[in-house]
mmJSON file of the N, C-alpha and C atoms, coordinates in Angstrom:
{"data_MODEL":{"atom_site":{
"group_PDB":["ATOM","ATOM","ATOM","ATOM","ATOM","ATOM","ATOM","ATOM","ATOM","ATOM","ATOM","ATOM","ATOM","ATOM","ATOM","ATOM","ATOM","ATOM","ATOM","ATOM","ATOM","ATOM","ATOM","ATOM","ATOM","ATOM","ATOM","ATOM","ATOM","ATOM","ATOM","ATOM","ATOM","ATOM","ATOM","ATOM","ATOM","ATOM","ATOM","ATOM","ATOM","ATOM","ATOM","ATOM","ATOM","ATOM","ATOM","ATOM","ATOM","ATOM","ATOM","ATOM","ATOM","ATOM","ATOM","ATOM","ATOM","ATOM","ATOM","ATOM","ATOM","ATOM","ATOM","ATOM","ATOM","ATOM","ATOM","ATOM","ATOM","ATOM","ATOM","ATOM","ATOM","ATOM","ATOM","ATOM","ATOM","ATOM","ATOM","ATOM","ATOM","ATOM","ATOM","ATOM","ATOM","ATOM","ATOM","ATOM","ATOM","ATOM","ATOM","ATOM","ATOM","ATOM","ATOM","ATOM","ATOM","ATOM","ATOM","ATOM","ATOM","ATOM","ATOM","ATOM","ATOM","ATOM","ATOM","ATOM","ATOM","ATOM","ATOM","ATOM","ATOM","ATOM","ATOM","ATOM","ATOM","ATOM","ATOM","ATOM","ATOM","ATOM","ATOM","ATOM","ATOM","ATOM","ATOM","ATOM","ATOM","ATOM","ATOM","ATOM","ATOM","ATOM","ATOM","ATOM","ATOM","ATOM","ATOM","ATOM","ATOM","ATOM","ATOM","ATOM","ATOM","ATOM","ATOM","ATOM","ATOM","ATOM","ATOM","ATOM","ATOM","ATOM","ATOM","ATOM","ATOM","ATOM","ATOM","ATOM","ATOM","ATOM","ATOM","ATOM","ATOM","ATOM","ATOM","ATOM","ATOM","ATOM","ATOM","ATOM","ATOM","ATOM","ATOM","ATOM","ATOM","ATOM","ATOM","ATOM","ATOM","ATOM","ATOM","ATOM","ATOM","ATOM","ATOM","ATOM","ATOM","ATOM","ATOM","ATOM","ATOM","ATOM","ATOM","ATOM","ATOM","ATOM","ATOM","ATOM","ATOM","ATOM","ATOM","ATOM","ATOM","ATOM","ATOM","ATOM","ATOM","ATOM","ATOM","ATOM","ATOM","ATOM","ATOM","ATOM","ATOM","ATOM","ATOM","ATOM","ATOM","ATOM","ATOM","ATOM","ATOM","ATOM","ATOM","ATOM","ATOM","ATOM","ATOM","ATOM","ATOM","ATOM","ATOM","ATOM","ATOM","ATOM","ATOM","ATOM"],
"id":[1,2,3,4,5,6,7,8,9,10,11,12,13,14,15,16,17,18,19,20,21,22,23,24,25,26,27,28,29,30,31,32,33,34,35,36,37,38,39,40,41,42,43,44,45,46,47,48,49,50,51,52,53,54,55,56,57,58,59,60,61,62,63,64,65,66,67,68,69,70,71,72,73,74,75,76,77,78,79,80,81,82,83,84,85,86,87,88,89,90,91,92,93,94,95,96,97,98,99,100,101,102,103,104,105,106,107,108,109,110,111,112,113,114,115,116,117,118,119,120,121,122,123,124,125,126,127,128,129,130,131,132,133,134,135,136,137,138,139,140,141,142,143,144,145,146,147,148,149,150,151,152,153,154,155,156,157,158,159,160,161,162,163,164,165,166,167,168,169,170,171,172,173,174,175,176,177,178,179,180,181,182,183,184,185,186,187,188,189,190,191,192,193,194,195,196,197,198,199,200,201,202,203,204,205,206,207,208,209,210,211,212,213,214,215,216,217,218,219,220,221,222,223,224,225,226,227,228,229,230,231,232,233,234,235,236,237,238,239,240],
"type_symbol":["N","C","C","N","C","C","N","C","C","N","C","C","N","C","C","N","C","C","N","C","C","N","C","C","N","C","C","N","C","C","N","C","C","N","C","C","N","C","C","N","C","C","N","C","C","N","C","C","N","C","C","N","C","C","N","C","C","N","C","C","N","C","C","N","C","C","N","C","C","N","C","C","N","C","C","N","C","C","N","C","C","N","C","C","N","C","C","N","C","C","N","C","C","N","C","C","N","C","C","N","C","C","N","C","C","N","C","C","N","C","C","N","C","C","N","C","C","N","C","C","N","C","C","N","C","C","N","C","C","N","C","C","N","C","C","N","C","C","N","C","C","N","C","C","N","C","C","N","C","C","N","C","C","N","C","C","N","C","C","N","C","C","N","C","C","N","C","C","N","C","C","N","C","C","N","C","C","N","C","C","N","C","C","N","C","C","N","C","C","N","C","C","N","C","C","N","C","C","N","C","C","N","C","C","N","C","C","N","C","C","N","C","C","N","C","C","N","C","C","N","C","C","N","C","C","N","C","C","N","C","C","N","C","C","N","C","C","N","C","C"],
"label_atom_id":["N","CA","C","N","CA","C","N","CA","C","N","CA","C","N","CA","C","N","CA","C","N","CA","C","N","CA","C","N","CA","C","N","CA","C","N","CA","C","N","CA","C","N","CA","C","N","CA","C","N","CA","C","N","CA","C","N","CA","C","N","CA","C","N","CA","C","N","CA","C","N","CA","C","N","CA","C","N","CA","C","N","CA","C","N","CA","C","N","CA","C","N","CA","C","N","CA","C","N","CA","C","N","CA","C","N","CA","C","N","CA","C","N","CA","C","N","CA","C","N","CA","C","N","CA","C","N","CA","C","N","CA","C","N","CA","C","N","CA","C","N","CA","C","N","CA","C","N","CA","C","N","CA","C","N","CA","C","N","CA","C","N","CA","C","N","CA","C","N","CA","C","N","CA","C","N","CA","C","N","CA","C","N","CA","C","N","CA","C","N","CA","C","N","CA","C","N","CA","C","N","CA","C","N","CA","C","N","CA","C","N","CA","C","N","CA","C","N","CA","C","N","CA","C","N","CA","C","N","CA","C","N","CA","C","N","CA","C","N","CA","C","N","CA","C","N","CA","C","N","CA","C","N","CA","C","N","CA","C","N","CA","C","N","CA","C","N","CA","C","N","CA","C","N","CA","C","N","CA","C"],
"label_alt_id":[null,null,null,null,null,null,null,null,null,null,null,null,null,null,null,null,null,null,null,null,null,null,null,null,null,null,null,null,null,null,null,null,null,null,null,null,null,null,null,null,null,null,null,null,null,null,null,null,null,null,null,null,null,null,null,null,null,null,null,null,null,null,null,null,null,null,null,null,null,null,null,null,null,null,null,null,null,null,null,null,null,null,null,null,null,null,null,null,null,null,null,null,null,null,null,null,null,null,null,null,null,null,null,null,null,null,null,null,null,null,null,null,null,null,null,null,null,null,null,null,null,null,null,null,null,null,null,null,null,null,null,null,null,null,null,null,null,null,null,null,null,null,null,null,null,null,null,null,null,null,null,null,null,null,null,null,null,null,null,null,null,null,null,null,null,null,null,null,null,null,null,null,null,null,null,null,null,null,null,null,null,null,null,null,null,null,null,null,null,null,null,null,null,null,null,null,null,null,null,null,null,null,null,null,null,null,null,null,null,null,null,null,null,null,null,null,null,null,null,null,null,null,null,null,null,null,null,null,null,null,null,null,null,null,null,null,null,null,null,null],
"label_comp_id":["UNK","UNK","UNK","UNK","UNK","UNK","UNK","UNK","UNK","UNK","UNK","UNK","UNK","UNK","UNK","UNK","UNK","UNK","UNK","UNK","UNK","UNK","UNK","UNK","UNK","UNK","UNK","UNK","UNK","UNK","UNK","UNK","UNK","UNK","UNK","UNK","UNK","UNK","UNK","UNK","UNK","UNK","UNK","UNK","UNK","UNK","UNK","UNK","UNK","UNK","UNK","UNK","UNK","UNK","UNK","UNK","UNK","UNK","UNK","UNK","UNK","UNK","UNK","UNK","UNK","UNK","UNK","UNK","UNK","UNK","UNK","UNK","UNK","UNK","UNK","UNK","UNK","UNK","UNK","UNK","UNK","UNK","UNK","UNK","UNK","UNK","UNK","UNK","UNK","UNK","UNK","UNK","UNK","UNK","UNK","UNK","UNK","UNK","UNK","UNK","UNK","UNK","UNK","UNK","UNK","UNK","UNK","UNK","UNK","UNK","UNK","UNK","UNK","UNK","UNK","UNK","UNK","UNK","UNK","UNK","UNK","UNK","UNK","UNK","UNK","UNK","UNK","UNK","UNK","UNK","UNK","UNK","UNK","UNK","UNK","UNK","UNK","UNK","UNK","UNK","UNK","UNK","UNK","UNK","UNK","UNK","UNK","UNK","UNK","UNK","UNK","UNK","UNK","UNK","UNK","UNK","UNK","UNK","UNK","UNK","UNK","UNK","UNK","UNK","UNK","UNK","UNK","UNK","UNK","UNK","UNK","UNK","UNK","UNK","UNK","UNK","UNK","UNK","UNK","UNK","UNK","UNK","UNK","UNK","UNK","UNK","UNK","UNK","UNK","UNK","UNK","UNK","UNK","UNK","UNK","UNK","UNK","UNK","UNK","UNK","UNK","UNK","UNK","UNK","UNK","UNK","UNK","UNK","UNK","UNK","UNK","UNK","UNK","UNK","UNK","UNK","UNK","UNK","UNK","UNK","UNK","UNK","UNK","UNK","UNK","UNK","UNK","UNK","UNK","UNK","UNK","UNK","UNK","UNK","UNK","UNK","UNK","UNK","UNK","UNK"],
"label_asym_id":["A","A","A","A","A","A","A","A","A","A","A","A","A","A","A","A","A","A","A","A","A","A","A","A","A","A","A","A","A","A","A","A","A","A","A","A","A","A","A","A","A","A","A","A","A","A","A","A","A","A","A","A","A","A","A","A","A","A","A","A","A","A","A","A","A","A","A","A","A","A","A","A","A","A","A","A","A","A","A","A","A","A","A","A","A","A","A","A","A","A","A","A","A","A","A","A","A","A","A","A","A","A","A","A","A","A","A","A","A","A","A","A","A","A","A","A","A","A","A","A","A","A","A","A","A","A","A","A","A","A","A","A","A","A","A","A","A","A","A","A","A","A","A","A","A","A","A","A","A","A","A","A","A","A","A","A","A","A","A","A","A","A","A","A","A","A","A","A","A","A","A","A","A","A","A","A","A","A","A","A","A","A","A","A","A","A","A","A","A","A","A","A","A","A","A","A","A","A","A","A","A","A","A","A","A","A","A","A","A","A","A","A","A","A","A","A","A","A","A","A","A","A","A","A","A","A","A","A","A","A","A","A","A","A","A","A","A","A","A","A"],
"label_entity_id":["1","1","1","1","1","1","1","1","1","1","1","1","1","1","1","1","1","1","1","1","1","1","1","1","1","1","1","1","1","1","1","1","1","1","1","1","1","1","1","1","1","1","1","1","1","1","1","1","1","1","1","1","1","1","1","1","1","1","1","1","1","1","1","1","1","1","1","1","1","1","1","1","1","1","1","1","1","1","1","1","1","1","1","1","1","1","1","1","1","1","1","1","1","1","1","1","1","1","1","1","1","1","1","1","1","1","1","1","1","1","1","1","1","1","1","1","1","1","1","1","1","1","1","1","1","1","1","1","1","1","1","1","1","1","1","1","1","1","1","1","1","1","1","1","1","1","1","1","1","1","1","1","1","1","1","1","1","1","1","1","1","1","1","1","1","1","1","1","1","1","1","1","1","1","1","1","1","1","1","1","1","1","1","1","1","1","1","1","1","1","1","1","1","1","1","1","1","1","1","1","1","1","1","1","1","1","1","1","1","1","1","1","1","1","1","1","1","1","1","1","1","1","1","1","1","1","1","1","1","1","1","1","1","1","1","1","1","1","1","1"],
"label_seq_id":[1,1,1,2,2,2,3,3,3,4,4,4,5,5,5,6,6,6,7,7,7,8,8,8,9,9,9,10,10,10,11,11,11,12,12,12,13,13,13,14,14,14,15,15,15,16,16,16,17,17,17,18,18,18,19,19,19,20,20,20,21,21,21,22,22,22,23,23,23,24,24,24,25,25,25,26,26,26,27,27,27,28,28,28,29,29,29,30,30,30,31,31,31,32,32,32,33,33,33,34,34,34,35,35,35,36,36,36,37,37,37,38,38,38,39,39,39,40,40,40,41,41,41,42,42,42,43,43,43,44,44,44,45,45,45,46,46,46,47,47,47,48,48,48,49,49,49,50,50,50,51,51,51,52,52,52,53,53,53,54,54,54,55,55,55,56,56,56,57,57,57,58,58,58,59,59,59,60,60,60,61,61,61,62,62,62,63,63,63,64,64,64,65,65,65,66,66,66,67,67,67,68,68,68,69,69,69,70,70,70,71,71,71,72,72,72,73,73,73,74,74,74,75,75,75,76,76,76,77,77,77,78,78,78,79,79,79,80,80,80],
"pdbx_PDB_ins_code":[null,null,null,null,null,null,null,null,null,null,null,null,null,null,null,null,null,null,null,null,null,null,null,null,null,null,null,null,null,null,null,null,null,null,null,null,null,null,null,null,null,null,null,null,null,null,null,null,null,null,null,null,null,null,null,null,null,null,null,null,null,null,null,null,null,null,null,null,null,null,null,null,null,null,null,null,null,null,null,null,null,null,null,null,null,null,null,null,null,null,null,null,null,null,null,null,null,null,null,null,null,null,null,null,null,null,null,null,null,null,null,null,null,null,null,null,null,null,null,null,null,null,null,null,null,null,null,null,null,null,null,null,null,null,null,null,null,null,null,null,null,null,null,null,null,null,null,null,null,null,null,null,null,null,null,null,null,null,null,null,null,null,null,null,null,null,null,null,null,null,null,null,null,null,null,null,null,null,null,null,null,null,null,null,null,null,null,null,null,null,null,null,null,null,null,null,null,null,null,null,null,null,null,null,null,null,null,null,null,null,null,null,null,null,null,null,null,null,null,null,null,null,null,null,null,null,null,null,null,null,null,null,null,null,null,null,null,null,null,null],
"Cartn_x":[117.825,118.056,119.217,120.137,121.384,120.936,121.358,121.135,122.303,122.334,123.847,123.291,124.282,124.192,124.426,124.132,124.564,125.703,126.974,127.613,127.319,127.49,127.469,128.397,129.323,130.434,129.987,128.588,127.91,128.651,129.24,129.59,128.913,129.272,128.403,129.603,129.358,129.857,129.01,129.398,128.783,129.087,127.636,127.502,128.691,129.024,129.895,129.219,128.128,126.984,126.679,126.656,126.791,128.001,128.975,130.5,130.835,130.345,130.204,129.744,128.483,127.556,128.069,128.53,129.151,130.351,130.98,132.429,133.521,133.229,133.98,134.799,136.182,136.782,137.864,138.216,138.746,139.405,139.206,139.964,138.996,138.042,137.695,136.169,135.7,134.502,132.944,132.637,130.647,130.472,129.443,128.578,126.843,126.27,124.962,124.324,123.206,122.599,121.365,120.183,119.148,118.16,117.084,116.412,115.039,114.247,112.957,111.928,112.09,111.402,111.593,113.261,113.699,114.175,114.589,115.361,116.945,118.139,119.145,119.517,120.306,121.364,122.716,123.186,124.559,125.325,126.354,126.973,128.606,129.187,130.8,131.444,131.591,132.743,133.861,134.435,135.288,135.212,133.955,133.382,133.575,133.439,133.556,132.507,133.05,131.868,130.848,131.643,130.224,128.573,129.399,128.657,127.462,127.894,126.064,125.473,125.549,124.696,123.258,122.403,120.892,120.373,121.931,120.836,119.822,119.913,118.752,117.878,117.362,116.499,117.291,116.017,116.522,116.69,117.619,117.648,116.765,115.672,114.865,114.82,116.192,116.402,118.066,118.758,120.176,120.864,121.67,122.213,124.065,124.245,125.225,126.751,127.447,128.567,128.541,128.463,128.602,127.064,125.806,124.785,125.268,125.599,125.821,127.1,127.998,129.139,128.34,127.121,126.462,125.894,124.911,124.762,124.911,126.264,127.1,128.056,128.039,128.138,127.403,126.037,124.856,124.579,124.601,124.585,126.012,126.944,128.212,127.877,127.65,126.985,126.133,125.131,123.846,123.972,125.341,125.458,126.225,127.615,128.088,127.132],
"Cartn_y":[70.558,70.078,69.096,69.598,68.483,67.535,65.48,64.524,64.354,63.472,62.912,61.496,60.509,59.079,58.993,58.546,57.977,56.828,56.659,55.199,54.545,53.404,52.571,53.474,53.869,54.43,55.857,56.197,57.657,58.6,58.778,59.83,60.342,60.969,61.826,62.531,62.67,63.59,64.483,66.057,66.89,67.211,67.25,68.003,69.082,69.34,69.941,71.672,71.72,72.804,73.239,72.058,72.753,73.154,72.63,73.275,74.625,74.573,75.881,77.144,76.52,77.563,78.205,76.928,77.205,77.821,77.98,78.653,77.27,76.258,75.387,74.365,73.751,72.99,72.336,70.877,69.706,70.415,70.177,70.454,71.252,72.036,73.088,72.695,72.849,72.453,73.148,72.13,72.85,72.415,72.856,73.01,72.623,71.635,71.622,71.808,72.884,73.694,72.95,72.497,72.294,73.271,73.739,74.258,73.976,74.892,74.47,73.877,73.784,72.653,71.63,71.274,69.934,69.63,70.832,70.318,70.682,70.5,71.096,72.09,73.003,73.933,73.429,73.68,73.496,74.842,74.729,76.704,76.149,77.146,76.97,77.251,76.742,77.456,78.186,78.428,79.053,80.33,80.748,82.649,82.695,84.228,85.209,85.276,84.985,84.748,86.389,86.994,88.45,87.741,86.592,86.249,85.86,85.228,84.534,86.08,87.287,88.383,88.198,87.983,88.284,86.343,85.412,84.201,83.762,84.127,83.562,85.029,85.783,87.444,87.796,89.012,89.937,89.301,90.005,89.521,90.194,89.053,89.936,90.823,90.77,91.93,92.451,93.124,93.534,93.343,92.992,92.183,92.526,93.105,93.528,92.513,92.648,91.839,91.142,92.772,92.477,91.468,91.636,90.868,89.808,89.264,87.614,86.997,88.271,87.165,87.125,87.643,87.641,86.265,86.306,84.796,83.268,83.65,82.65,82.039,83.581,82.723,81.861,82.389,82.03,80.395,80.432,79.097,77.767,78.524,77.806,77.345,78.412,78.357,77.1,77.392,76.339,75.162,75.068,73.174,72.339,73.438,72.426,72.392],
"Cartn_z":[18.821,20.17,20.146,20.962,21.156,22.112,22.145,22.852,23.032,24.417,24.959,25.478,25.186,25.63,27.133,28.437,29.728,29.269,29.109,29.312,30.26,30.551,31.925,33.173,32.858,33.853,33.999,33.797,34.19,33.335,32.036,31.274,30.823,29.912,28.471,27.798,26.478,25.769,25.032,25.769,25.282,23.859,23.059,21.75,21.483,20.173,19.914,19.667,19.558,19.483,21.163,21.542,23.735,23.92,23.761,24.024,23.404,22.365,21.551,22.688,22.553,23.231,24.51,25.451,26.398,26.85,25.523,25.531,26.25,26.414,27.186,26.05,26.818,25.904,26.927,26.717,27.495,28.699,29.823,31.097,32.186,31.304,31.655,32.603,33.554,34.696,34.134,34.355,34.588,35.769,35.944,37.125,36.904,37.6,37.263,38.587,38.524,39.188,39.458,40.301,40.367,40.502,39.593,39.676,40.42,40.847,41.782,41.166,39.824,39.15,38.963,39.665,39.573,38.059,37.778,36.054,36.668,35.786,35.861,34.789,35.512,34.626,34.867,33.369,33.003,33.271,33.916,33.796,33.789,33.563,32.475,33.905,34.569,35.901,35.471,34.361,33.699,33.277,33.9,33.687,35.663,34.635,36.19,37.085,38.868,39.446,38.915,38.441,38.328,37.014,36.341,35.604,36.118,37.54,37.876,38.359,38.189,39.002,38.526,38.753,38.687,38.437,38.869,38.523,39.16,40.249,41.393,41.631,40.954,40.579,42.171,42.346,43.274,44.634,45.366,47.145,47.608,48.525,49.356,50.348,51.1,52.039,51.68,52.041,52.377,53.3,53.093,54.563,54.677,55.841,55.682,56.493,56.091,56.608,57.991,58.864,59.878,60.446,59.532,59.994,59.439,58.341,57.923,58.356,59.697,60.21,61.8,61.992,63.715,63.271,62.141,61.868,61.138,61.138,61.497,62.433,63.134,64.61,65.364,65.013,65.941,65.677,64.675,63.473,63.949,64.29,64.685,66.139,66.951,68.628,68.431,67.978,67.748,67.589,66.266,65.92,67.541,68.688,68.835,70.106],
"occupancy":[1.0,1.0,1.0,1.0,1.0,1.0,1.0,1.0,1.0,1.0,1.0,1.0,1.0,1.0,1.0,1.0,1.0,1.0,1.0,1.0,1.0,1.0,1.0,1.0,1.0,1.0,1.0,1.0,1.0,1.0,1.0,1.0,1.0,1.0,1.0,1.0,1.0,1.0,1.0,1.0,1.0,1.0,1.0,1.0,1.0,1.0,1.0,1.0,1.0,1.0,1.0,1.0,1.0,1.0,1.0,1.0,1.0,1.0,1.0,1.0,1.0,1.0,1.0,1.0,1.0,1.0,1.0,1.0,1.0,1.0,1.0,1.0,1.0,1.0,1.0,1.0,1.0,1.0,1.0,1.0,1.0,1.0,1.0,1.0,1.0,1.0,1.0,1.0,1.0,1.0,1.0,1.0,1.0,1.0,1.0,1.0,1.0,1.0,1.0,1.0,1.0,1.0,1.0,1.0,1.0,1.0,1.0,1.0,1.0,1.0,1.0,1.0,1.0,1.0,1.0,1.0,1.0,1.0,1.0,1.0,1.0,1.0,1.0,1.0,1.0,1.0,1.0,1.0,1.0,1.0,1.0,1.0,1.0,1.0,1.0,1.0,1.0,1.0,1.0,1.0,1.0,1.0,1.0,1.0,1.0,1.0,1.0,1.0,1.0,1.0,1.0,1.0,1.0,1.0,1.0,1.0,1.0,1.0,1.0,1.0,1.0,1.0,1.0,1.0,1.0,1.0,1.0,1.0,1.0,1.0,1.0,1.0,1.0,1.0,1.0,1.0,1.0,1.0,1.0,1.0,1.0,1.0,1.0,1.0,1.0,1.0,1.0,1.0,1.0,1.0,1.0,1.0,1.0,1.0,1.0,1.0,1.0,1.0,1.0,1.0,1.0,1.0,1.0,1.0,1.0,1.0,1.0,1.0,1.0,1.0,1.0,1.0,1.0,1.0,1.0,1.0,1.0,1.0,1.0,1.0,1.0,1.0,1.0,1.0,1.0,1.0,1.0,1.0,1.0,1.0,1.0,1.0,1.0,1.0,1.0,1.0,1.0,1.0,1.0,1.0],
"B_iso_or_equiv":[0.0,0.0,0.0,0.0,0.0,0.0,0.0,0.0,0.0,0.0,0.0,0.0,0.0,0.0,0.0,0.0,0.0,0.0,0.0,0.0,0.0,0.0,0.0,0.0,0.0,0.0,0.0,0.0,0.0,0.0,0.0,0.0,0.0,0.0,0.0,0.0,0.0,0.0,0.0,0.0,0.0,0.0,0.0,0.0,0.0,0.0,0.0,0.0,0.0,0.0,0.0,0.0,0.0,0.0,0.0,0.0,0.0,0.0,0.0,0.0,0.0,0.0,0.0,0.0,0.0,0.0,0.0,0.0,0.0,0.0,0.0,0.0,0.0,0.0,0.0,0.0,0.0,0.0,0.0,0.0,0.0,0.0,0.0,0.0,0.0,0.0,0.0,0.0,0.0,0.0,0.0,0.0,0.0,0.0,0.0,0.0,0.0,0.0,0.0,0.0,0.0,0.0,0.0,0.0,0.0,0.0,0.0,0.0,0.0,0.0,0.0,0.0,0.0,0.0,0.0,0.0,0.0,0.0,0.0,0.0,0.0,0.0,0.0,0.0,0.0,0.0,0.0,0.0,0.0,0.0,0.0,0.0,0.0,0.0,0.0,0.0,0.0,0.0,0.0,0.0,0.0,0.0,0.0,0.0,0.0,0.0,0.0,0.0,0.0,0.0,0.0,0.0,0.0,0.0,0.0,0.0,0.0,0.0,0.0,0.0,0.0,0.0,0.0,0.0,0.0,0.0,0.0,0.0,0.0,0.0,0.0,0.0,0.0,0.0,0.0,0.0,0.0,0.0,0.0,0.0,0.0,0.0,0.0,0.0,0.0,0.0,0.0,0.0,0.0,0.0,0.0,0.0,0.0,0.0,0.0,0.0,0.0,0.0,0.0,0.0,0.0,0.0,0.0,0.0,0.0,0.0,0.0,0.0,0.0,0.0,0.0,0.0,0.0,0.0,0.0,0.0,0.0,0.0,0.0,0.0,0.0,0.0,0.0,0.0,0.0,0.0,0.0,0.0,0.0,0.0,0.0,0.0,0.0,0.0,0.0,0.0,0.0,0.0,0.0,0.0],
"pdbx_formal_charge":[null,null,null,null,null,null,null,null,null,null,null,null,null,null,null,null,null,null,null,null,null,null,null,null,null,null,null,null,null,null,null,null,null,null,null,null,null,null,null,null,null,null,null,null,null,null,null,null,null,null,null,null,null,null,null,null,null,null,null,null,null,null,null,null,null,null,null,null,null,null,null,null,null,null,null,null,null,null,null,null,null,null,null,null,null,null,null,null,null,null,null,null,null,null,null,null,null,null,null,null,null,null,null,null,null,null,null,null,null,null,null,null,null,null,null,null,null,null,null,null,null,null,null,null,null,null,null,null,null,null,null,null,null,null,null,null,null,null,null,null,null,null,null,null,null,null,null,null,null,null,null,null,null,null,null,null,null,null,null,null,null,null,null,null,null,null,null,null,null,null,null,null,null,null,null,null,null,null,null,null,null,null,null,null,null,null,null,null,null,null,null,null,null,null,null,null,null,null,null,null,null,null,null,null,null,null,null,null,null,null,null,null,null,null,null,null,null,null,null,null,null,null,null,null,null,null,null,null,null,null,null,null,null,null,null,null,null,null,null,null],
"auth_seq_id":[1,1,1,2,2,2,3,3,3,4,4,4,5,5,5,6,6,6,7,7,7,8,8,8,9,9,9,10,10,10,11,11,11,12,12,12,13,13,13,14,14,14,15,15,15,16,16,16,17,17,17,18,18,18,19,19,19,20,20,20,21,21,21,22,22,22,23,23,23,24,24,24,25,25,25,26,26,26,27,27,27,28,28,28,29,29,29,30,30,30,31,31,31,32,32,32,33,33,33,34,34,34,35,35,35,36,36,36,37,37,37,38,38,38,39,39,39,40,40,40,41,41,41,42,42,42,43,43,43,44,44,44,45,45,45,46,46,46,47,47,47,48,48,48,49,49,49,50,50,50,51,51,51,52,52,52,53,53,53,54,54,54,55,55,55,56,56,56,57,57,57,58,58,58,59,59,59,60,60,60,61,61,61,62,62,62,63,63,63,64,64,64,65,65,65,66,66,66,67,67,67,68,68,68,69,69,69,70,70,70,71,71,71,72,72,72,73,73,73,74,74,74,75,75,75,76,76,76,77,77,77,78,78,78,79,79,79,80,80,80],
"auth_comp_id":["UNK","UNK","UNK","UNK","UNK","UNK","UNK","UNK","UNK","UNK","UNK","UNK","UNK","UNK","UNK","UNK","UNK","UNK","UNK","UNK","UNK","UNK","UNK","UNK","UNK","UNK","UNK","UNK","UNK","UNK","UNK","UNK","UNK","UNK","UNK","UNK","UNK","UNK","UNK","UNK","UNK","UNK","UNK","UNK","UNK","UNK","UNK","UNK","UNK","UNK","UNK","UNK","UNK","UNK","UNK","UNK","UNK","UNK","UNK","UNK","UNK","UNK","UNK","UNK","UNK","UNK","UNK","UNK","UNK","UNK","UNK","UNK","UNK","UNK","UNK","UNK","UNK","UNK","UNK","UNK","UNK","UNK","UNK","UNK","UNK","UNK","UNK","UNK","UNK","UNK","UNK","UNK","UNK","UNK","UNK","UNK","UNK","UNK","UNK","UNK","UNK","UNK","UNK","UNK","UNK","UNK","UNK","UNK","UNK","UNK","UNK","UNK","UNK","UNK","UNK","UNK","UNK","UNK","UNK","UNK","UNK","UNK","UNK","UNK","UNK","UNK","UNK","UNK","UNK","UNK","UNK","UNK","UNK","UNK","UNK","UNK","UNK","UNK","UNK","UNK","UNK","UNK","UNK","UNK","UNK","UNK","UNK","UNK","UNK","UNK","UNK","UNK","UNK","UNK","UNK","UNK","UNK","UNK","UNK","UNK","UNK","UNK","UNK","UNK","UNK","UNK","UNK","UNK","UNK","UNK","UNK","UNK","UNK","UNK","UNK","UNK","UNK","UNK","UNK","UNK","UNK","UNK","UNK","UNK","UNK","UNK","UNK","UNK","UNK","UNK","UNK","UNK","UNK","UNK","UNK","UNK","UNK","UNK","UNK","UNK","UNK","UNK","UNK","UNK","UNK","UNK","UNK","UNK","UNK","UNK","UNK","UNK","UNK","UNK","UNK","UNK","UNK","UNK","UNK","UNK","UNK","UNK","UNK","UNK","UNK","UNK","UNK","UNK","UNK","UNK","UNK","UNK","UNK","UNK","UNK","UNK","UNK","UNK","UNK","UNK"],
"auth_asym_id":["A","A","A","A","A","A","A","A","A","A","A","A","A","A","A","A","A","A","A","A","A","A","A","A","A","A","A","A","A","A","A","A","A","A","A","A","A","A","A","A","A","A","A","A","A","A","A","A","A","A","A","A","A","A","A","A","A","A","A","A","A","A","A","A","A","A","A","A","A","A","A","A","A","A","A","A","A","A","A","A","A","A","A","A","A","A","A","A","A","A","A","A","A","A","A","A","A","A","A","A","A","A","A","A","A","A","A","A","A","A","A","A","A","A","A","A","A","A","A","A","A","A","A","A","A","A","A","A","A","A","A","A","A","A","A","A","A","A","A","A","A","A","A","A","A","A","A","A","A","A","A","A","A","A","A","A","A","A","A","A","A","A","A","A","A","A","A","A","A","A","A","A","A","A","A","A","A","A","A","A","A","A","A","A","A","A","A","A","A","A","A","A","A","A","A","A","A","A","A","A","A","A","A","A","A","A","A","A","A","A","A","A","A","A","A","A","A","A","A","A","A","A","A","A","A","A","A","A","A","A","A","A","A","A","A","A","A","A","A","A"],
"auth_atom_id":["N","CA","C","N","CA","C","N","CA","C","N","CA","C","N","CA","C","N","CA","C","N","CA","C","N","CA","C","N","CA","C","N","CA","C","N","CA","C","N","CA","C","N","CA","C","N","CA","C","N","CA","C","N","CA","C","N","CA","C","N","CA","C","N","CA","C","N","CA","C","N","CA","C","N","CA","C","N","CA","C","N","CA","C","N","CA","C","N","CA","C","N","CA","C","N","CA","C","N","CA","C","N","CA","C","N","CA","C","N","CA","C","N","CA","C","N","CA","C","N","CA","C","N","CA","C","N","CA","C","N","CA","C","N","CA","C","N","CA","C","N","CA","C","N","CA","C","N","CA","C","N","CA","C","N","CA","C","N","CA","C","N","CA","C","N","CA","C","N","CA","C","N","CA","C","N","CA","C","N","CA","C","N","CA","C","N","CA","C","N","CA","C","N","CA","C","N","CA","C","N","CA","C","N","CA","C","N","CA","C","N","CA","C","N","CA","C","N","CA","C","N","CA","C","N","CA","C","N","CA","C","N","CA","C","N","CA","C","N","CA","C","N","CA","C","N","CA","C","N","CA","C","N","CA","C","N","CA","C","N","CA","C","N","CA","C","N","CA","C","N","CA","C","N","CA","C","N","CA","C"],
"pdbx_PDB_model_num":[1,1,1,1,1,1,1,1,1,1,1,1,1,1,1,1,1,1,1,1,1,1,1,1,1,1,1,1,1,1,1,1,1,1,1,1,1,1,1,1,1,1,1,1,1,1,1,1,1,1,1,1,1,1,1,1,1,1,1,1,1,1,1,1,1,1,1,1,1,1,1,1,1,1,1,1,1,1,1,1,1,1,1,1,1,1,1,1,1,1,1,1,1,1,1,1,1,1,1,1,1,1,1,1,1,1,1,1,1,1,1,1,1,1,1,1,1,1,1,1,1,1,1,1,1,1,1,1,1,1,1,1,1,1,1,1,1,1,1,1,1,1,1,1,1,1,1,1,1,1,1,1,1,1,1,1,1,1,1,1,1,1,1,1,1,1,1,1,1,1,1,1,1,1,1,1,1,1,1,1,1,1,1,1,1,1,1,1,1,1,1,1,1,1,1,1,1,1,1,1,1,1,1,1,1,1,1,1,1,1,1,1,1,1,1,1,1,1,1,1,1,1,1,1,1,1,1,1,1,1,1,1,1,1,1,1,1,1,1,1]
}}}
């Protein structure tokens, strides 16, 4: 198991075994995800969005363009 220190100024330096893993190296972005258990995921923003396919499992319905630009209109209507 890799540990990381908090500095006062909210850093960390990731393990050289997480960077590994992660394929990541100086410049390069993560992303931390909250999960519904209230833990986080680390993910490499430096992969292809095709990489997240199946992170959140299956979609419960299909939804087609023209339905997710009707509601976002509706959604736009609504706020002003």
């Amino acid at each position: 198991m890799s540990t990381a220190t908090l500095t006062s100024k909210g850093q960390i330096t990731i393990p050289v075994a997480v960077r590994e893993a992660l394929q990541v190296a100086a410049g390069d972005r993560l992303e931390f995800i909250q999960t519904d258990s209230g833990k986080f995921e680390i993910v490499a923003a430096t992969r292809p969005v095709t990489a997240l396919k199946g992170m959140f499992g299956k979609a419960k319905a299909v939804v087609s363009i023209e339905e997710m630009n009707a509601a976002i209109a509706r959604r736009g209507a609504a706020a002003k």
